[in-house]
Every structure is written in structure tokens, then in C-alpha cells.
N, C-alpha and C positions, 0 to 999 in steps of 0.2 A: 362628943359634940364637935361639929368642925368648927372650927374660925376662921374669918374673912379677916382679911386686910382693911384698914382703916381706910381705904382707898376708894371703899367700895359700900359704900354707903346704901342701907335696904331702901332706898328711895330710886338708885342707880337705874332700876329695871322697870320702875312703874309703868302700869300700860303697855307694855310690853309683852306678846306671848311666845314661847319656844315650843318648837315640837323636838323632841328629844327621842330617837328610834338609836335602844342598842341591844341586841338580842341575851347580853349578859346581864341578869337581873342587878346582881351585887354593882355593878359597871353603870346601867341606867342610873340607881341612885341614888347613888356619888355625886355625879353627873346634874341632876336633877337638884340633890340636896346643896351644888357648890351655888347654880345658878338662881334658885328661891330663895340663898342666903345673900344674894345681889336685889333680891329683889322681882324679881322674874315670874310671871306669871309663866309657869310651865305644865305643858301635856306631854306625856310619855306614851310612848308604845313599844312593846318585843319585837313587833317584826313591824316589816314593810305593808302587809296587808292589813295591820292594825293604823297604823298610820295612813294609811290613805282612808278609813272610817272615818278616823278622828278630825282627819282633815276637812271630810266631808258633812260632817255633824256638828262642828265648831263655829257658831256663827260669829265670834270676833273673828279680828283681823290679827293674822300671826307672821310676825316679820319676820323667822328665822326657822330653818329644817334644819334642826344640829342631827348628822347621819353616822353611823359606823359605818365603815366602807363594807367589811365581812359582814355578811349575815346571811344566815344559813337559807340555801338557794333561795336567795333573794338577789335580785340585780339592783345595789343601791340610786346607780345614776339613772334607772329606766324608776324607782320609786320616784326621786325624786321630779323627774318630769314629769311624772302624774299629777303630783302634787304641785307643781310647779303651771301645769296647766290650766288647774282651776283657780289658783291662788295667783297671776303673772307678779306680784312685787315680792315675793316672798323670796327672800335671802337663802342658801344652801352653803352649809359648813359641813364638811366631811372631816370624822376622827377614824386614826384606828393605829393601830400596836403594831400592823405589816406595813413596815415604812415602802420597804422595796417594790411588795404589791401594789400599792396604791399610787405611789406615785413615780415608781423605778421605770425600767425600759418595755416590762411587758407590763403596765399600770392599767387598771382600772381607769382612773383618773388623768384628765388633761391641766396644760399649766393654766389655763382658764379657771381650776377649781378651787375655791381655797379649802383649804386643809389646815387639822394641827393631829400631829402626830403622840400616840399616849404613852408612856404614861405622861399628865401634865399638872399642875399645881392649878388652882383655884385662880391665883392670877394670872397664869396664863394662860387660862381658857377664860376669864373673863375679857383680857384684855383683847383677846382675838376675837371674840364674841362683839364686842363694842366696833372694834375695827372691821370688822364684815355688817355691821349694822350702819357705821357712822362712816361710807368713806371718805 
């Protein structure tokens, strides 16, 4: 069973929904199980082309696209703009384990994106979670 920090109270996320896209099952949820133990109303999806379903199916409002940057031939920043285009307030967090990839000299990623780099503990992906939510 995981455990949260005293920090993070299951009230922290109320109302709140994530979309969570990581094509490594074990890896979504983790992922999933750190953020509903904050309290988080979360949806998951494997790929990009599941998430843009869910996105489109989901009639709440969902403040945050937490993304892996790898995903198998999927282009995560062209996800995210799709999803980003039906949704305009929806926040974009990008994670992943190729530091260098994502955000090195030949990156994926621009300094415009925020990111956090894995592996990472429950609070620091909570607290980045909050800080891409609250800025």
C-alpha cells in the first residue's frame, strides 16, 4: 500500500480531474495510484490515441494532461495540442526517464514546457502537480 505524506491531505485534489497518458502499465499506475491518494479525480489512458477519446468523452472539466514524453509512435506535443485545442485551459505536464531526450539539445520539448523528470517520489510529483496547477 503506498503512503502519502501528511502534506497532502485526500481533500488536496477535490474537483480536480487529471488525464494521465503513459504507455507503461506498471508506470501509469503508480502514477494514477500516487495522485487519487492526493485526492485527484483521475483518467488514464496507454496511448495518445486513447486520450484524445477520453478527452473527447469526458464531459467534466480536466485541468491537467500529465504526458510521457516517449510513447510508442506517438508524438506527445502534437497529443497534446489536440487536446489542448478542445480543452484551451487545460494545463500540460510532461514526465519521462530520457532526461537528455526531452529536454537536452536535440529535445522534444521546449523551455516553455514544464516537465519533471522520473523516477520521482509522490511528493515531488505532487508538488509539481500543484505548482503547474496553482501558479
Amino acid at each position: 500500500m503506498l503512503e502519502f505524506p501528511s502534506t497532502y491531505k485526500k481533500y488536496e485534489g477535490r474537483l480536480i480531474t487529471i488525464l494521465v497518458i503513459d504507455d507503461e502499465e506498471p508506470i501509469r499506475e503508480l502514477v494514477v495510484n500516487m495522485l487519487q491518494g492526493a485526492g485527484y479525480n483521475v483518467l488514464a489512458a496507454s496511448s495518445g490515441k486513447a486520450a484524445i477519446a477520453i478527452s473527447k468523452d469526458y464531459i467534466g472539466s480536466i485541468r491537467l494532461l500529465l504526458t510521457d514524453v516517449v510513447l510508442w509512435r506517438e508524438n506527445c506535443r502534437e497529443i497534446a495540442r489536440q487536446i489542448s485545442a478542445a480543452r484551451p485551459t487545460i494545463k500540460v505536464l510532461y514526465m519521462s526517464g530520457y532526461v537528455d531526450y526531452s529536454i537536452g539539445s536535440s529535445s522534444v520539448l521546449d523551455s516553455t514546457c514544464e516537465f519533471i523528470a522520473k523516477p520521482f517520489t509522490s511528493d515531488q510529483l505532487l508538488d509539481k502537480v500543484r505548482a503547474v496547477l496553482e501558479p
